[in-house]
C-alpha positions, 0 to 999 in steps of 0.5 A: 500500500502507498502512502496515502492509502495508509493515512487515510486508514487511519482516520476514523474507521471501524477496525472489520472496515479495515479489515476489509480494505487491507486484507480482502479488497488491497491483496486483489489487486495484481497485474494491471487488475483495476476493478474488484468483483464483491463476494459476500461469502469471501467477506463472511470466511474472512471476518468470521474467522474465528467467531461470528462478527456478521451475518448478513449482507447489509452488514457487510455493505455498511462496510464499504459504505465507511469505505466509500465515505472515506475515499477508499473505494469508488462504485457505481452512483446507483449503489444503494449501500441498504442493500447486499453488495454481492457482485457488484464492481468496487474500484480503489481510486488511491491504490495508483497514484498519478505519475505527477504524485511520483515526482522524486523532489516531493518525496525527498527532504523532510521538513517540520511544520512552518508558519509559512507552509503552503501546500504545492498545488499540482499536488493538492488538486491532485490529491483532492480529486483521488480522495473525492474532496469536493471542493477543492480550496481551502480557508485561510482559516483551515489552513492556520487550524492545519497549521497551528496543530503540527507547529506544535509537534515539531519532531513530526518531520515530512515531505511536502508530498506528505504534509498536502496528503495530511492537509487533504484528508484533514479538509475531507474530515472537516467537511463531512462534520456539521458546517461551521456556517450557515453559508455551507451546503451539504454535497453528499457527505461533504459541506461545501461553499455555494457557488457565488450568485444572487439570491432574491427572497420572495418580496423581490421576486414579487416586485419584479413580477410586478413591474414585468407584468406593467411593461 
């Protein structure tokens, strides 16, 4: 597993989540093999090893639904996570990263936190799109939070590869908790800023309908 799949495992899951992904889902995928075919009673032998955890497919979908909100797995829209996933088609989106992530000058020298810290776009935007971030900018205030939290851990020493990875998954955690602004919209588990445009209340819009219908 790379770098990012490790991080993001280790943001809040359910251990049989884990499970899951490590030792059912990653081992699958060898050769140029991109897509994974659920089986159901693979999952069960697994878990169940050696006492019954779960027993019915719906359990086993609400897995992958952590998974999926976590950015682990992608599935078809139409996936209803209520339901048995039983041969249905996963994919693991982080699993292979994008030649412009292997770039050896972000992997190199190992940095601790710095007031001025800014995260190399390219990499953040790529980042953002591989672990589904909808949105994919951040606040001066999100920044100074990320920051002030590891200025604080000053032995904590990364690559600038590994400093964005941190900050993209800390914006994904943070927006999938309630918003801090009325001024958020929620898109799909994320809160997300609306698109700039004008709002007319129903007076204004009565007005205009007036002076429309006089014209």
């Amino acid at each position: 597993m790379n770098e990012l799949e490790i991080e993001t495992l280790q943001t809040p899951l359910s251990n049989l989540a884990r499970v899951l992904y490590c030792l059912y889902l990653r081992p699958q995928l060898v050769g140029n093999k991109t897509v994974i075919l659920v089986n159901n009673q693979a999952v069960l032998a697994l878990v169940n090893n050696k006492k019954t955890v779960i027993s019915m497919g719906r359990q086993i979908s609400a897995l992958f639904k952590e998974l999926h909100k976590a950015g682990l797995i992608e599935v078809d829209p139409s996936t209803d996570f209520s339901k048995s996933l039983h041969n249905n088609k996963i994919r693991l989106p982080l699993s292979a990263l994008p030649q412009s992530l292997e770039n050896p000058q972000f992997h190199s020298q190992h940095k601790s936190m710095r007031l001025d810290w800014r995260p190399v776009q390219s990499i953040f935007e790529d980042l953002c799109q591989l672990v589904g971030l909808i949105e994919k900018t951040y606040s001066a205030d999100e920044l100074g939070e990320y920051i002030a939290y590891w200025l604080g851990r000053i032995d904590t020493q990364c690559t600038e590869y590994q400093w964005t990875q941190k900050l993209v998954i800390h914006l994904k955690q943070r927006r999938q908790r309630l918003p801090l602004s009325e001024q958020k919209t929620k898109a799909g588990h994320q809160y997300v800023t609306p698109s700039a445009g004008i709002v007319f209340d129903d007076n204004v819009k009565q007005l205009i309908n007036q002076y429309k219908d006089q014209g």
